[in-house]
C-alpha positions as CSV (number, residue, x, y, z in Angstrom):
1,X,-176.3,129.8,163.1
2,X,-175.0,129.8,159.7
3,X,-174.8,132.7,156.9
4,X,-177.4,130.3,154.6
5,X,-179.5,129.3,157.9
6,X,-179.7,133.5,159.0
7,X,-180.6,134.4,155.8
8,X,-183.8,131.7,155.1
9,X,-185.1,132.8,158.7
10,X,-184.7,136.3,157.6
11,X,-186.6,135.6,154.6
12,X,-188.6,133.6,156.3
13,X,-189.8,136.1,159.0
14,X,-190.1,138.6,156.3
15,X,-192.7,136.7,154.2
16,X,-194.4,135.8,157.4
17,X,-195.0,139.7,157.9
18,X,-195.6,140.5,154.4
19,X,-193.2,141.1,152.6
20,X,-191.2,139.7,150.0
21,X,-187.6,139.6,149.1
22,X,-186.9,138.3,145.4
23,X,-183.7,136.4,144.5
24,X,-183.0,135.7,148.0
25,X,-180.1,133.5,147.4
26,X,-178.6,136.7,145.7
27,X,-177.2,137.5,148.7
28,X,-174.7,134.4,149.0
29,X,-174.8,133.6,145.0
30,X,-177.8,130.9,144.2
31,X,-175.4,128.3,142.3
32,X,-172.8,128.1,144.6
33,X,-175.9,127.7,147.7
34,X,-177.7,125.1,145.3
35,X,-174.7,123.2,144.5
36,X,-173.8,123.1,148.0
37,X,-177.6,122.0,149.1
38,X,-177.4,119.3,146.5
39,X,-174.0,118.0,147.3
40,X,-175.3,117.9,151.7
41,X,-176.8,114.7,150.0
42,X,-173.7,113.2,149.0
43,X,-171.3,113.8,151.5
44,X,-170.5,110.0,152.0
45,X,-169.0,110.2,147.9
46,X,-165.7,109.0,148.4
47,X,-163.0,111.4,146.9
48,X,-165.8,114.6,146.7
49,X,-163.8,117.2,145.6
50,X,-160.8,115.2,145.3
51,X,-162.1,113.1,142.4
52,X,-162.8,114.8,138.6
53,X,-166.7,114.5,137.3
54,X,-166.9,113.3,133.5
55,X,-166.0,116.8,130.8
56,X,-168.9,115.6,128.7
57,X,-171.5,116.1,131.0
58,X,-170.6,118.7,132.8
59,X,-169.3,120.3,129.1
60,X,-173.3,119.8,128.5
61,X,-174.4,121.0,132.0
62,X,-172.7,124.7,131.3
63,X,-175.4,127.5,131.3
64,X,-178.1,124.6,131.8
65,X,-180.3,125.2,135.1
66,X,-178.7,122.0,136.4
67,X,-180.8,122.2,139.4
68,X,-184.4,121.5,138.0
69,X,-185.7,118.5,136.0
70,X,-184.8,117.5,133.8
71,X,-181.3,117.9,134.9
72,X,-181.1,117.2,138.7
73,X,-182.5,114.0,138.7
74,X,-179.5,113.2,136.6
75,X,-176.9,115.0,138.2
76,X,-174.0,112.9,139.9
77,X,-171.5,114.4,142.7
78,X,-168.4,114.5,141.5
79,X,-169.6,116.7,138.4
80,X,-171.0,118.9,140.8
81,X,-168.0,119.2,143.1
82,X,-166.1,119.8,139.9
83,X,-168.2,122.4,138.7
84,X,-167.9,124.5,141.9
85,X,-164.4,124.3,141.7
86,X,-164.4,125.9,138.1
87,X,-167.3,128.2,139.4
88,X,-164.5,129.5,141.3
89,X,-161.5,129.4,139.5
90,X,-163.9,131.5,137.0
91,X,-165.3,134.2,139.3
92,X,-164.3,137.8,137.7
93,X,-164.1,139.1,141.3
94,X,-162.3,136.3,143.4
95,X,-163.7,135.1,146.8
96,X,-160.1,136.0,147.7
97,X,-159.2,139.3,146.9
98,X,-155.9,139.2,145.2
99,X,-154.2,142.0,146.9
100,X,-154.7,139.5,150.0
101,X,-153.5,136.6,148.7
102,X,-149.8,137.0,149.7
103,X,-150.5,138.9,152.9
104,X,-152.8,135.8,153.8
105,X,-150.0,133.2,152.7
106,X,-147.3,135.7,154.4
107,X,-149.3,135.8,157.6
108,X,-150.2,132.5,157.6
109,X,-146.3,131.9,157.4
110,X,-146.1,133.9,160.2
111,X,-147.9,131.6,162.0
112,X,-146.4,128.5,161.3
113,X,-143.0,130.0,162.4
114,X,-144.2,131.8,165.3
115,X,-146.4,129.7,166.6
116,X,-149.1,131.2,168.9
117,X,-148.0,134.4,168.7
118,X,-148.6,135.0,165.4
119,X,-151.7,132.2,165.2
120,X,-154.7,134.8,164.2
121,X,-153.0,137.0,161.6
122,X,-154.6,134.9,158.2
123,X,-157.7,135.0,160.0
124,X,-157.7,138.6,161.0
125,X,-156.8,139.8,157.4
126,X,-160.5,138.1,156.5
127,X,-161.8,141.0,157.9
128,X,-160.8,143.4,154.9
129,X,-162.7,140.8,152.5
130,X,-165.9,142.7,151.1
131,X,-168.7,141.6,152.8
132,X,-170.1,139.9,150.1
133,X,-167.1,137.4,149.5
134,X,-166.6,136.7,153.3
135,X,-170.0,135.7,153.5
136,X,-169.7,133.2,150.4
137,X,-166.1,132.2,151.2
138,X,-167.5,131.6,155.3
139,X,-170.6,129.7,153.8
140,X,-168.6,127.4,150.9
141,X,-166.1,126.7,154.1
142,X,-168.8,126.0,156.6
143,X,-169.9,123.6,154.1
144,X,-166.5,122.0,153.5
145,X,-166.0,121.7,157.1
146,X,-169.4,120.0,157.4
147,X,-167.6,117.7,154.6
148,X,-164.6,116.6,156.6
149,X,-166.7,115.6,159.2
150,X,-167.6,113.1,157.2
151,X,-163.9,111.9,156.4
152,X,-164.0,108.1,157.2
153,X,-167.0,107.6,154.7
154,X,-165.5,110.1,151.6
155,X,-162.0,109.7,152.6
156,X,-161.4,113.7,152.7
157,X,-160.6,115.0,155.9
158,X,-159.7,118.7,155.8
159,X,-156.4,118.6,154.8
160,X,-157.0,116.5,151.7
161,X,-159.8,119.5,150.8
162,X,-158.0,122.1,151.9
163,X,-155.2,120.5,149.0
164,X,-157.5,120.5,146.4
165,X,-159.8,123.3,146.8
166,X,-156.5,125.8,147.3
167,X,-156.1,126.0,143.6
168,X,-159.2,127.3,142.8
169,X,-159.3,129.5,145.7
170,X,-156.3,131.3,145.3
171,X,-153.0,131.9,142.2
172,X,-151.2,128.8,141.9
173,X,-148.7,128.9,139.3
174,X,-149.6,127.8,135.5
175,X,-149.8,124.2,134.7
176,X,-146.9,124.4,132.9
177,X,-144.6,125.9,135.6
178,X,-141.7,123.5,136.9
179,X,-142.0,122.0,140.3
180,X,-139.2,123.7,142.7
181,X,-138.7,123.7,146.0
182,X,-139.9,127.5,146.7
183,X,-143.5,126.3,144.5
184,X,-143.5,123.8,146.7
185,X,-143.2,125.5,149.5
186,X,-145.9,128.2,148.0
187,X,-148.4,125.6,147.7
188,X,-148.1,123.7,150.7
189,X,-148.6,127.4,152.4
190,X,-151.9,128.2,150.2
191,X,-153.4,124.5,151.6
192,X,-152.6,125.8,154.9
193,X,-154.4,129.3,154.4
194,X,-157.4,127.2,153.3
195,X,-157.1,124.6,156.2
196,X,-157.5,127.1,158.7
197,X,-160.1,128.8,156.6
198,X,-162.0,125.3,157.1
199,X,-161.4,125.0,160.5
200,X,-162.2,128.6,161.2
201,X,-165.1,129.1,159.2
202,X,-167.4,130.5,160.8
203,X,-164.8,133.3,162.2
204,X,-164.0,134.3,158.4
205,X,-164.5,137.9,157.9
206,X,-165.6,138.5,161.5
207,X,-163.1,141.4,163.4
208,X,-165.0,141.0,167.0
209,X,-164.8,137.5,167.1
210,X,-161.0,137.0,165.7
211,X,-160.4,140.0,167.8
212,X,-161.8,139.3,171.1
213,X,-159.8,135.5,170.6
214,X,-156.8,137.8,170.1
215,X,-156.8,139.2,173.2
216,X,-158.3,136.8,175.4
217,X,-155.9,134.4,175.0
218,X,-157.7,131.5,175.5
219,X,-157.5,129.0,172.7
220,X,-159.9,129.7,170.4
């Protein structure tokens, strides 16, 4: 079951016995569960995520509760998609800690030189995320996931996403920064942090699982 799917049966069984729980979707951040839940209509959009919604409405979207009429009925995907990926850029606190940003692109280094031995090191540093952000970053990449899956109709299988959500996700250098071979090489690595992220979701931020696949040994 999945962190937004525990947490409505929670509420769910709570209400059912009395008692009530305000600002449930606190506990994953409403906007990025709403945008999500609107968006699980439109997975078919060719180029979601990949393609950039129109700056005037989503310039008159900002601070508007998007969500309810007038708004939603309005609302097209690609503006969505690009408004979650400024959502993040924007976050004070980012679903990545930044201390673990290069560890995670080290380790995840690691892994690509190593090969198996060195395969759940990105994953297993997940588990130091505060609660809070492993539970949003496992839900946004359950979610993106569920968006691959749907690759031959929106042309985005996980690779593509995990190109163009990376940015927003973790540092990249500025705009302005020249394209060498070691930036390159840095980006390439952050798409493949947020590949296996994808992949892994519903392992992010969880020790027992990544650790009992550690030392099992047996392909997970």
């Amino acid at each position: 079951m999945d962190d937004h799917r525990r947490v409505v049966a929670v509420i769910h069984a709570l209400k059912a016995s009395g008692v009530r729980v305000k600002n449930w979707k606190n506990f994953l951040n409403g906007f990025l569960v709403d945008a999500c839940e609107f968006l699980t209509q439109h997975l078919h959009t060719e180029g979601l995520f990949r393609k950039t919604g129109s700056f005037s409405r989503m310039r008159a979207l900002r601070g508007e509760p998007i969500f309810s009429l007038p708004h939603s009925a309005t609302l097209q995907p690609c503006d969505v998609a690009s408004l979650v990926k400024q959502f993040l850029r924007e976050l004070p606190s980012p679903l990545i800690p930044m201390d673990l940003q290069v560890p995670l692109c080290r380790a995840q280094g690691l892994e690509e030189e190593e090969g198996e031995q060195g395969k759940d090191g990105a994953l297993l540093l997940t588990a130091l995320f505060p609660p809070s952000h492993s539970r949003a970053l496992r839900y946004f990449c359950t979610f993106l996931r569920q968006t691959a899956q749907r690759c031959k109709e929106n042309r985005m299988e996980v690779g593509n996403l995990a190109l163009v959500i990376a940015p927003n996700l973790l540092h990249c250098p500025a705009g302005g920064s020249k394209l060498t071979a070691g930036t390159e090489r840095r980006l390439h690595r952050q798409a493949a942090v947020i590949k296996k992220l994808i992949i892994h979701a519903d392992r992010i931020g969880k020790f027992r699982e990544i650790y009992i696949c550690i030392v099992a040994d047996d392909g997970c």
